[in-house]
C-alpha positions in Angstrom: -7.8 26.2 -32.9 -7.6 28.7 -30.2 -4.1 28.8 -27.9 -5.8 27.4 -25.0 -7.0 24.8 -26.6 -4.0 23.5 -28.3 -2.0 23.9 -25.5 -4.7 21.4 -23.4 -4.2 19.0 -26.5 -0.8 19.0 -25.9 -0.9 18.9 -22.3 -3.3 15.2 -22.7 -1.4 14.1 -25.2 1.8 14.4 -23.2 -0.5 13.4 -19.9 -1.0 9.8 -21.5 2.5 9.5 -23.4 3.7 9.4 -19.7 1.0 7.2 -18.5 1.8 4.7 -21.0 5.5 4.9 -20.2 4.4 3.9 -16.7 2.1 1.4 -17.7 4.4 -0.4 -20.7 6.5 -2.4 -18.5 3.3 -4.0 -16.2 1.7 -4.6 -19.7 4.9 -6.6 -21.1 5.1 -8.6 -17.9 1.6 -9.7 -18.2 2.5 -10.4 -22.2 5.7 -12.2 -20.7 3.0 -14.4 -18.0 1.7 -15.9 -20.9 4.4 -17.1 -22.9 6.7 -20.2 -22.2 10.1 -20.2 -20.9 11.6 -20.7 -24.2 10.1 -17.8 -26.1 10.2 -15.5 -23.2 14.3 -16.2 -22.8 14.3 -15.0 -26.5 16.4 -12.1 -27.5 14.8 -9.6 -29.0 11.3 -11.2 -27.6 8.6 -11.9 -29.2 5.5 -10.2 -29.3 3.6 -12.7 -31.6 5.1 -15.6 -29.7 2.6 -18.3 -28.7 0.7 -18.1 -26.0 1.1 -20.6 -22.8 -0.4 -21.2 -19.7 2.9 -22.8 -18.3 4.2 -19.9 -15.9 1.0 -19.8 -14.1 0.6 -23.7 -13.5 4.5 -23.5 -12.4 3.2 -20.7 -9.6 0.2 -22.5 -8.6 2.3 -25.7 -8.5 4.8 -23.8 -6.4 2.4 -23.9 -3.1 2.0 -20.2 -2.8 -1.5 -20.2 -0.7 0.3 -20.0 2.7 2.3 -16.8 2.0 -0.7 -15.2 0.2 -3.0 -15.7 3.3 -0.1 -13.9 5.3 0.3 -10.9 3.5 -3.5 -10.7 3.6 -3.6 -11.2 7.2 -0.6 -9.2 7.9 -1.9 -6.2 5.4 -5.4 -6.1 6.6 -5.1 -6.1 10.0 -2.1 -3.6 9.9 -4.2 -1.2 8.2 -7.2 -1.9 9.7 -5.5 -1.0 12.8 -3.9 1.6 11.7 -7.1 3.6 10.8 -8.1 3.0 14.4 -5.5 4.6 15.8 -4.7 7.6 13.3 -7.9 8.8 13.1 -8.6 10.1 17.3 -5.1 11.0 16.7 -5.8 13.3 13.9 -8.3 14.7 15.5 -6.2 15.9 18.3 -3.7 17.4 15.6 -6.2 19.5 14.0 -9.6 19.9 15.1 -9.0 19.7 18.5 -5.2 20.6 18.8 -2.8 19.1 21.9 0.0 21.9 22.9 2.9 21.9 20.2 1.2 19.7 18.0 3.4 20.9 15.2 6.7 18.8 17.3 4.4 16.0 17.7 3.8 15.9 13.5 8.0 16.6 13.4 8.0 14.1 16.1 6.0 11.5 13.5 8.0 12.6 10.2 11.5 12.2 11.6 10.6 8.4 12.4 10.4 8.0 8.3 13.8 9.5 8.1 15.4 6.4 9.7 16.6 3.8 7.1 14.9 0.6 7.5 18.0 -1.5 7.7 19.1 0.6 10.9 16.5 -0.9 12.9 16.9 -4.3 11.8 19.0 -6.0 14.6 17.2 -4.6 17.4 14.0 -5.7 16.1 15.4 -9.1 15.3 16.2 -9.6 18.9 13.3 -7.7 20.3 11.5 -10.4 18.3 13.8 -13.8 19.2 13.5 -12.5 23.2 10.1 -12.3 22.9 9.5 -15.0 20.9 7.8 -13.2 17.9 10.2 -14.5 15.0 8.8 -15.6 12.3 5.3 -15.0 13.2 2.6 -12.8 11.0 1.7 -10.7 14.4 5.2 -9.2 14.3 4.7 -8.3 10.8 1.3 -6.8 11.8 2.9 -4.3 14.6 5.7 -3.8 12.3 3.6 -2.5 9.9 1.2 -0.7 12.1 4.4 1.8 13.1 5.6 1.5 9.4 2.4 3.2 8.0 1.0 5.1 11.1 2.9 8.2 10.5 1.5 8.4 7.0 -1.9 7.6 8.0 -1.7 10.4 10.2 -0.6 13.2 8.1 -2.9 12.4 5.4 -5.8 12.1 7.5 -5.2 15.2 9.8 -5.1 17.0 6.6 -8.4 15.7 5.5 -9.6 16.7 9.0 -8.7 19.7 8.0 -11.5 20.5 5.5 -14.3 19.3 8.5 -16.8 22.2 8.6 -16.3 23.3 12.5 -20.1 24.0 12.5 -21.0 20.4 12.0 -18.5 19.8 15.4 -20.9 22.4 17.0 -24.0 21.0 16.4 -22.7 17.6 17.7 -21.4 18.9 21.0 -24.6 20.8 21.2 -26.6 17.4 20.5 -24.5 15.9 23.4 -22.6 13.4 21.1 -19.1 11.9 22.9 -16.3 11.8 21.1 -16.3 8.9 20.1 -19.8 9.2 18.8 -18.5 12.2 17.0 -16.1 10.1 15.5 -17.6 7.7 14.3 -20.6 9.0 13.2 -19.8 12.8 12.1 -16.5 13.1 11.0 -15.7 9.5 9.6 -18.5 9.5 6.9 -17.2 13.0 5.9 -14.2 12.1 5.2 -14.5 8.8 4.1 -12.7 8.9 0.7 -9.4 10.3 2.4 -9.8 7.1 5.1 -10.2 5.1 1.9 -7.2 6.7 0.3 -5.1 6.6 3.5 -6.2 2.9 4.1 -4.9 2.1 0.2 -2.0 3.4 0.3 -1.0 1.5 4.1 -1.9 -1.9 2.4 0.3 -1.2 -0.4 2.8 -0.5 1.9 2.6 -3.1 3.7 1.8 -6.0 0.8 5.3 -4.6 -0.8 7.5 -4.8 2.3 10.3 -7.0 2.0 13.1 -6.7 4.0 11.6 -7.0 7.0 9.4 -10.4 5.7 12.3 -11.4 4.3 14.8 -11.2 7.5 12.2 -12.1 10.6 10.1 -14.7 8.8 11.3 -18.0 7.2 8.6 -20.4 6.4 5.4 -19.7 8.8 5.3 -16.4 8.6 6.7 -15.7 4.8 4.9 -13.7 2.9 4.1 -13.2 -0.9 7.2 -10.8 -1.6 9.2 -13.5 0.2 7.7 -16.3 -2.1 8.4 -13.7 -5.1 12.3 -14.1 -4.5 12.3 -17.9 -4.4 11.5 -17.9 -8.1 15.2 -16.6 -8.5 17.5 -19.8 -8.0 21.0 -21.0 -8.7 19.9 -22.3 -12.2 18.6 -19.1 -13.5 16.2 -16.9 -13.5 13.0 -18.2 -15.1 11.3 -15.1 -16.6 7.9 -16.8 -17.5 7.0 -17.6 -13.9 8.6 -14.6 -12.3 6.2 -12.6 -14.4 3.7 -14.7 -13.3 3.8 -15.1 -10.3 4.5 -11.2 -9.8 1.2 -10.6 -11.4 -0.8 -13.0 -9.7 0.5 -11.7 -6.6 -0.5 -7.9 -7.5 -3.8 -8.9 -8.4 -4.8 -8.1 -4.4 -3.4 -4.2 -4.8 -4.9 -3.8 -8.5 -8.0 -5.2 -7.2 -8.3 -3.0 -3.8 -7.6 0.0 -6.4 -10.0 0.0 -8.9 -12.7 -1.0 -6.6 -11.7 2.0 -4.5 -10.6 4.5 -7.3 -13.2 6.7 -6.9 -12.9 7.2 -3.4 -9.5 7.5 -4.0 -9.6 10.5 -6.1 -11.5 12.1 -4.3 -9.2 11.3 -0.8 -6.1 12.6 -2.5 -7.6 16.0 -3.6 -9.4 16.6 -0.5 -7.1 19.2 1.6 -5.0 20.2 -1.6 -7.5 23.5 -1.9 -8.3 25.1 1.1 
């Protein structure tokens, strides 16, 4: 065995002995779903404990259809509108590049670097003065300027790797800009849209803090629900794990139906 090649043996073998340090807790909480409260509570637990269906009839039981549908709603339309609006704008950060675009991309980054928590009060009485509270439309435009930022970075640097010539030969075809858009560029760099419109609903399905603070029961969503499994007589392991899979079932679906794309959307701009 050559050194090249033991050294890529050791590099897989190290490669899944961290995936699998990644992956053992999600496994054990689905091994936890299916046991009862009883052998779950156990100390050490056991992994040859019977196997139940009782935390998942406790979750359905529980009534969690409502906040499901909201952080569907609140997710999909977020990012749905998201991709609208990052993608002319990532245009005019690279391809077609306004005056000091490098401030405007500052301009974008610096919004991450606020804590979360510092704008809570003034969007809790932006919303009770306008009379969003507890309403899945504030979540959406919350999470619209949550994600946007991201959306555009990733996507101006997929932009990025655009062939100019295939620009040209629209302009010279007289295509608008919007056609251009829509039917040039977008199908180019459709795996980084996918991988940009991933990560935003992942975002946005796992936000709590706000959902947890401007909604109470119309507008809750499934994090929210998640936290109502934790009451004043315990915590009741079985249905928390669950319920926490059930409601990650959504993201683990969106991601292996879109893993390919998503490959490909994260590599793209990482080699020029």
């Amino acid at each position: 065995m050559t050194t090249r090649t033991r050294s890529g043996t050791l590099l897989t073998v190290a490669a899944w002995l961290v995936g699998l340090i990644f992956v053992a807790p999600v496994l054990w909480m689905v091994l936890t779903s299916f046991h009862s409260e009883t052998d779950a509570a156990t100390n050490p637990p056991s992994l040859l404990a019977p196997l139940s269906l009782e935390g998942y009839r406790s979750f359905l039981d529980s009534g969690p259809w409502p906040p499901l549908l909201n952080s569907v709603t609140a997710s999909v339309l977020s990012t749905a509108l998201v991709l609208v609006l990052a993608l002319p704008a990532a245009y005019a950060l690279s391809i077609r590049p306004v005056r000091k675009w490098s401030d405007v991309l500052f301009f974008l980054l610096s919004t991450k670097m606020l804590p979360l928590v510092a704008g809570l009060l003034p969007i809790y009485l932006f919303a009770q003065v306008t009379g969003l509270l507890d309403t899945v439309w504030l979540l959406i435009l919350l999470y619209t300027a949550m994600n946007l930022p991201i959306a555009i970075w990733m996507l101006r640097s997929f932009l990025a790797e655009v062939p100019v010539e295939m620009l040209e030969a629209a302009q010279v075809d007289g295509a608008s800009l919007s056609r251009t858009l829509r039917e040039v560029i977008a199908p180019v760099i459709m795996p980084g849209i996918a991988a940009a419109g991933l990560i935003c609903f992942i975002f946005s399905w796992n936000e709590l803090l706000f959902a947890r603070v401007l909604t109470s029961t119309v507008a809750s969503t499934a994090p929210v629900f998640l936290t109502g499994f934790v009451t004043s007589q315990g915590l009741f392991l079985a249905q928390v794990c669950a319920a926490s899979f059930a409601v990650s079932l959504p993201v683990l679906a969106a991601g292996f139906a879109a893993q390919d794309k998503l490959v490909q959307g994260l590599s793209m701009g990482a080699v020029r």
